[in-house]
Backbone bond lengths (Angstrom), bond angles and torsions (degrees), N, CA, C in turn:
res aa  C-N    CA-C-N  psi(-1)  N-CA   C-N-CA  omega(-1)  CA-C   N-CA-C  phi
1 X - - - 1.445 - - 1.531 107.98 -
2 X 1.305 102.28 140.89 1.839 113.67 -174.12 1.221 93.21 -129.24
3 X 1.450 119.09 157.73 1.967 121.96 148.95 1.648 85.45 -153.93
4 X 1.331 99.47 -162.76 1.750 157.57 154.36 0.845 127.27 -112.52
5 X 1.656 125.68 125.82 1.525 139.48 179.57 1.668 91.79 -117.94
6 X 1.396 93.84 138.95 1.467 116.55 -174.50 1.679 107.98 179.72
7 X 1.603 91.50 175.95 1.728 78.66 170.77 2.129 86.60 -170.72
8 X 1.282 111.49 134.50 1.546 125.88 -36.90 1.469 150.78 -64.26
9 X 0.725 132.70 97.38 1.620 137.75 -175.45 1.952 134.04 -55.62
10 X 1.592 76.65 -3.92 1.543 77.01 -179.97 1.811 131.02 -70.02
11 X 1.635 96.58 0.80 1.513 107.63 158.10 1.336 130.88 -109.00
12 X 1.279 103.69 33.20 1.361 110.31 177.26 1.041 117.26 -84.81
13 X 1.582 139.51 145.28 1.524 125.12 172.90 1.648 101.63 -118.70
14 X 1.849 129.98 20.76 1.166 126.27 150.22 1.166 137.84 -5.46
15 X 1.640 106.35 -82.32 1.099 124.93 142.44 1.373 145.36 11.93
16 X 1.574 102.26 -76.27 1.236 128.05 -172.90 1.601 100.82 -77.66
17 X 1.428 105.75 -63.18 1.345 106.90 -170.06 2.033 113.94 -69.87
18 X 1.049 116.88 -35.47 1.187 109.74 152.99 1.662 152.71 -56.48
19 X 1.539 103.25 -22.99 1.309 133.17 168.03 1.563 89.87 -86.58
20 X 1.393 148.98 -66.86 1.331 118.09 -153.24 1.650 122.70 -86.46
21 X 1.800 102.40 -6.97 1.454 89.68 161.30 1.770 110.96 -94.64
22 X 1.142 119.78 -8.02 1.860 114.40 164.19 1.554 111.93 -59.04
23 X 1.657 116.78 -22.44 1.393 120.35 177.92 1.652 124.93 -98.00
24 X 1.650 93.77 -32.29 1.125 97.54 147.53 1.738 151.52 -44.34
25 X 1.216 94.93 -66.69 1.631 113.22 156.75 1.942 119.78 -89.42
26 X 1.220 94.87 19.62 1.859 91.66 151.83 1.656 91.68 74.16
27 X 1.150 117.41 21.64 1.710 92.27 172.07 1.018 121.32 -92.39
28 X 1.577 144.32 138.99 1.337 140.70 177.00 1.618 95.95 -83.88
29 X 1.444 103.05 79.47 1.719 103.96 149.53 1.904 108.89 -147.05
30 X 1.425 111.52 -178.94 1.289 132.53 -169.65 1.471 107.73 -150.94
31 X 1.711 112.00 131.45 1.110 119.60 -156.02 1.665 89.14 -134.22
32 X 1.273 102.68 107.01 1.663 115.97 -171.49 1.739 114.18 -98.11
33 X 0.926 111.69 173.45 2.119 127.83 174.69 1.631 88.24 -101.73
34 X 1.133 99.17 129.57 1.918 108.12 165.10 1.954 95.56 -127.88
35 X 1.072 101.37 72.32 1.418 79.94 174.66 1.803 120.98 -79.87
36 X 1.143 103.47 137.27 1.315 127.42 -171.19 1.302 127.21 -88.01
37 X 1.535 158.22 96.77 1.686 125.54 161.24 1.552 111.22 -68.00
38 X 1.343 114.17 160.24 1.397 139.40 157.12 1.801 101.25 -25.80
39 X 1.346 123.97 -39.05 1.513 117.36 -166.23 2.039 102.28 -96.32
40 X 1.352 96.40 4.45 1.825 87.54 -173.82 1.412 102.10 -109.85
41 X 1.517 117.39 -12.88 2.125 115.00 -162.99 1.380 80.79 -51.17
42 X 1.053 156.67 -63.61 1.348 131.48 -128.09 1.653 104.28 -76.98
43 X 1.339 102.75 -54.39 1.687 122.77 171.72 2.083 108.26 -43.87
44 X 0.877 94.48 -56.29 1.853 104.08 171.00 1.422 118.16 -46.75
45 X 1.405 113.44 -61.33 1.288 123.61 -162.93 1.887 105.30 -51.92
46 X 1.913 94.82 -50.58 1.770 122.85 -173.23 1.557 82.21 -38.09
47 X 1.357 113.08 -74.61 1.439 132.86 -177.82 1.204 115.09 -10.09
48 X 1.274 131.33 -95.89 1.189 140.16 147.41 1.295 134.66 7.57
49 X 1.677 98.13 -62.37 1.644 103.67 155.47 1.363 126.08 -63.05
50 X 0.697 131.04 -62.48 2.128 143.81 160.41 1.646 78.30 -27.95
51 X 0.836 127.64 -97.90 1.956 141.10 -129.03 1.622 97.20 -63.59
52 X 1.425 110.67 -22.14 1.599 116.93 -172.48 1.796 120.27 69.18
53 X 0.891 84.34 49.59 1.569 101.45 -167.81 1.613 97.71 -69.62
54 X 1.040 147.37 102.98 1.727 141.25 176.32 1.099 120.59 -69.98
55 X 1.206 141.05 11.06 1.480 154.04 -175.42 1.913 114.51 171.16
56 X 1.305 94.16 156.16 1.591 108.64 164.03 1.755 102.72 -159.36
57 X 1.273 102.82 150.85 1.902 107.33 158.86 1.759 94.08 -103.32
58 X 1.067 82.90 156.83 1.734 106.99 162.45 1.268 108.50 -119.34
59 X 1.351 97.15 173.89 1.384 123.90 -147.78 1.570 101.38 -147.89
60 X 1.536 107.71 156.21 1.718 112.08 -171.37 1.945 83.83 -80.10
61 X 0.981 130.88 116.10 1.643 115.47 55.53 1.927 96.57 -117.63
62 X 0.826 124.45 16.07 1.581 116.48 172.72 1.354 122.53 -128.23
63 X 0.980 156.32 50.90 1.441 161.66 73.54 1.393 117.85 32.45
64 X 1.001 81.19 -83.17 2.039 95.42 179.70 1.766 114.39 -80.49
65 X 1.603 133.46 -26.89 1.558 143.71 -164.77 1.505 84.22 -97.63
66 X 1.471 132.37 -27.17 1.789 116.09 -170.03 1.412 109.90 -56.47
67 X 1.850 105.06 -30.12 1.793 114.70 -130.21 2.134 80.65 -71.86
68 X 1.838 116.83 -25.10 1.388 118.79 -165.64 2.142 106.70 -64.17
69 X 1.382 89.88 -24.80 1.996 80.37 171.36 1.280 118.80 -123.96
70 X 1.309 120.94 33.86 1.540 149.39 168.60 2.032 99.67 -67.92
71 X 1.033 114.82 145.60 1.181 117.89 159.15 1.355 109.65 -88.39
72 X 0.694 116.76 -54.01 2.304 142.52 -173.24 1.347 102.22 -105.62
73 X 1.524 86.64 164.68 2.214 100.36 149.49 2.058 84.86 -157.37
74 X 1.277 74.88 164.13 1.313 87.31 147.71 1.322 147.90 -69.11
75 X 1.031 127.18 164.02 2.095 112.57 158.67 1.383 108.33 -55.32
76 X 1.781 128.55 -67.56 1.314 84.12 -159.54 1.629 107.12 -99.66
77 X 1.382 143.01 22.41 1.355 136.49 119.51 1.756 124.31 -26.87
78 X 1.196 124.93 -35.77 1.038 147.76 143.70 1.313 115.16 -48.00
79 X 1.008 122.87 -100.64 1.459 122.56 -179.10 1.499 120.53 -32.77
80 X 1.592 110.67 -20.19 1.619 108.23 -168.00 1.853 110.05 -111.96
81 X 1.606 103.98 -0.87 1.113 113.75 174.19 1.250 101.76 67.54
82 X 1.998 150.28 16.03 0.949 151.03 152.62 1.151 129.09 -128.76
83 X 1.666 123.08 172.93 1.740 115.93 171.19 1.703 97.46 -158.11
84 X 1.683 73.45 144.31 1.499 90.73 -174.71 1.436 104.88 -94.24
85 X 1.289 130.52 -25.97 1.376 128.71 -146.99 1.702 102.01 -146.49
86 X 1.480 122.24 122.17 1.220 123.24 -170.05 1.758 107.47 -113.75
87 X 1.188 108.17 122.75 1.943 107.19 -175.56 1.858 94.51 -116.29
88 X 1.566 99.57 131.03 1.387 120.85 -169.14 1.402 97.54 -90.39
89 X 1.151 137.31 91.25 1.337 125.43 177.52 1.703 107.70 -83.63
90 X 1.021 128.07 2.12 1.787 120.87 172.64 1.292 109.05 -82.62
C-alpha cells in the first residue's frame, strides 16, 4: 500500500496514475488519498506505521512539519529542510 497525505487532495490524479501502472505491470499494490489537516500529521504518520503503509508523497502544507515524526532523512532531504517522498521501512 502507497498514498499521499495532504489536504486538499481532491485534485490529485496520484491515484489514478499510480494504480494503473501497479496493474499494468502486475504489481500487487494500491496507491490511496490520505488526506490530512495540519492538526492530524502527527496522528497519520503513527498510522502509517501500524497499517504498514511502504511509501507516501507529501504535499504542501507538510513538506517541511513531516521531517518532526521522521525517524531519518536523507542528505539532501536534509540539506533542503524538506521531503517529498516518505519510505516505511518497518
Amino acid at each position: 500500500m502507497f498514498g499521499i497525505i495532504g489536504y486538499p487532495l481532491s485534485y490529485s490524479l496520484s491515484p489514478e496514475i499510480h494504480n494503473h501502472f501497479f496493474w499494468k505491470f502486475g504489481l500487487n499494490c494500491t496507491y490511496h488519498i490520505f488526506p490530512t489537516r495540519k492538526e492530524e500529521l502527527k496522528h497519520v504518520v503513527a498510522a502509517i506505521r501500524v497499517l504498514g503503509v511502504k511509501g507516501i508523497n507529501v504535499t504542501i502544507p507538510f513538506k517541511e512539519r513531516i521531517i518532526l515524526y521522521l525517524d531519518e532523512l536523507d542528505t539532501l532531504a536534509e540539506k533542503v529542510g524538506a521531503v517529498n517522498t516518505v519510505t516505511n521501512h518497518k
